[in-house]
C-alpha positions as CSV (number, residue, x, y, z in Angstrom):
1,X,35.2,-110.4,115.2
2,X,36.2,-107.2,113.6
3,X,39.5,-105.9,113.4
4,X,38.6,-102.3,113.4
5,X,34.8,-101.2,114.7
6,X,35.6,-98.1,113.2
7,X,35.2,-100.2,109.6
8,X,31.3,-101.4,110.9
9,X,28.9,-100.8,108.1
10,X,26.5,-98.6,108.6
11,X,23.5,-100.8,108.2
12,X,24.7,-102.3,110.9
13,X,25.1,-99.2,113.2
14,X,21.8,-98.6,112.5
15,X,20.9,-102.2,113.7
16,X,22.9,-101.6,116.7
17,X,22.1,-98.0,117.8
18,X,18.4,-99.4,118.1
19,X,19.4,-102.4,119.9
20,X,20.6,-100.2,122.2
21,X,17.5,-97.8,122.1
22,X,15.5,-100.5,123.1
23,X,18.0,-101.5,126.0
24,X,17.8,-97.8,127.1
25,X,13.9,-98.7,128.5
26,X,14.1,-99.2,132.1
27,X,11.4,-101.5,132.0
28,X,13.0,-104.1,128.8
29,X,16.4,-103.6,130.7
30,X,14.8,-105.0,134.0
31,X,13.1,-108.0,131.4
32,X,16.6,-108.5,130.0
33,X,18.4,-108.7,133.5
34,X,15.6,-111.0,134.6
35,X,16.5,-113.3,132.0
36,X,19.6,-113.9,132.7
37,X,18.9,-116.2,135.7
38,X,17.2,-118.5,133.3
39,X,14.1,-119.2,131.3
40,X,10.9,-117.4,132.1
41,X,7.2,-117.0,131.0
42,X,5.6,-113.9,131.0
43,X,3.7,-114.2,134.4
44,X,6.7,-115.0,136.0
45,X,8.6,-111.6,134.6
46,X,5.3,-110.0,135.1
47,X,5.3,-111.0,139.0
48,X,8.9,-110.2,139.7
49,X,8.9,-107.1,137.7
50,X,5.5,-105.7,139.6
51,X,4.7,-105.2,135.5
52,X,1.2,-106.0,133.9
53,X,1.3,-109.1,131.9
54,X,0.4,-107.0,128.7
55,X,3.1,-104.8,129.2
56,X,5.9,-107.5,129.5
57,X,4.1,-109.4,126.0
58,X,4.9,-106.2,124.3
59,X,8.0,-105.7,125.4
60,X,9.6,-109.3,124.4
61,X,7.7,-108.5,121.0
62,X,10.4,-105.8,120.6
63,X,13.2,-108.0,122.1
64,X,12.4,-110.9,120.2
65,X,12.0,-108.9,117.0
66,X,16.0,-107.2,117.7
67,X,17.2,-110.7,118.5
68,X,17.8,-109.7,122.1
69,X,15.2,-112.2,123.6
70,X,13.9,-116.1,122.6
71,X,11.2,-118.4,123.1
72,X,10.7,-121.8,123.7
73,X,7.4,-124.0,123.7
74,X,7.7,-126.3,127.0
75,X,4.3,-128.3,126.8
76,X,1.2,-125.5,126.8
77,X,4.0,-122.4,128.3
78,X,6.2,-120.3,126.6
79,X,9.4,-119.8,128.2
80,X,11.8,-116.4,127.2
81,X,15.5,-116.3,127.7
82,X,18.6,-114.0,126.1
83,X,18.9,-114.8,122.9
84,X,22.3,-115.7,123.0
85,X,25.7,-115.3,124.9
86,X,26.3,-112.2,123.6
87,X,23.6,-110.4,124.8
88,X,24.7,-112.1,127.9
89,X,27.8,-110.8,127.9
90,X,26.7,-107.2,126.9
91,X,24.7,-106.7,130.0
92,X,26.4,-108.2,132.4
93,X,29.8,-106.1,131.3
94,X,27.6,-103.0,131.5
95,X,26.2,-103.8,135.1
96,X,29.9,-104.8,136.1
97,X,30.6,-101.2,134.3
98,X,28.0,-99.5,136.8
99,X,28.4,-101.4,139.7
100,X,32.2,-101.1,140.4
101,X,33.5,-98.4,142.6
102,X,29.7,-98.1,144.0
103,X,30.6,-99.1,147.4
């Protein structure tokens, strides 16, 4: 961990203002938040989402690309999740951010 964000290199706030740029698309959020209740292929996203198939394949191309989203071959499907915890932890702290005091 860092001691001091203030000391992050800028090569890496550039990698992190566009992870953020792609989180600012409604559509990639929904994606993201989707995958957070577990693995899911694209026709599952797709059908929750009301999004075309196409769509959500382009969308985890960017995701995957920015290390937000993963893949994993289970027999002839492809399953996404979030990459990691920390992407995990990212979104749900920001919808715990919104959500409070919204009642």
């Amino acid at each position: 961990m860092l001691k001091h964000l203030t000391q992050l290199a800028d090569d890496h706030t550039a990698v992190l203002a566009d992870m953020f740029k792609l989180l600012g698309d409604p559509s990639r959020l929904k994606i993201v938040i989707a995958l957070l209740d577990g693995p899911l292929s694209v026709g599952s996203i797709a059908e929750r989402l009301s999004l075309s198939p196409s769509l959500v394949s382009h969308h985890l191309r960017l995701l995957r690309a920015a290390r937000i989203a993963s893949h994993e071959r289970r027999g002839r499907q492809m399953l996404y999740s979030v990459h990691d915890h920390h992407i995990r932890c990212v979104i749900e702290d920001m919808v715990e951010h919104v959500t409070e005091g919204a009642d």
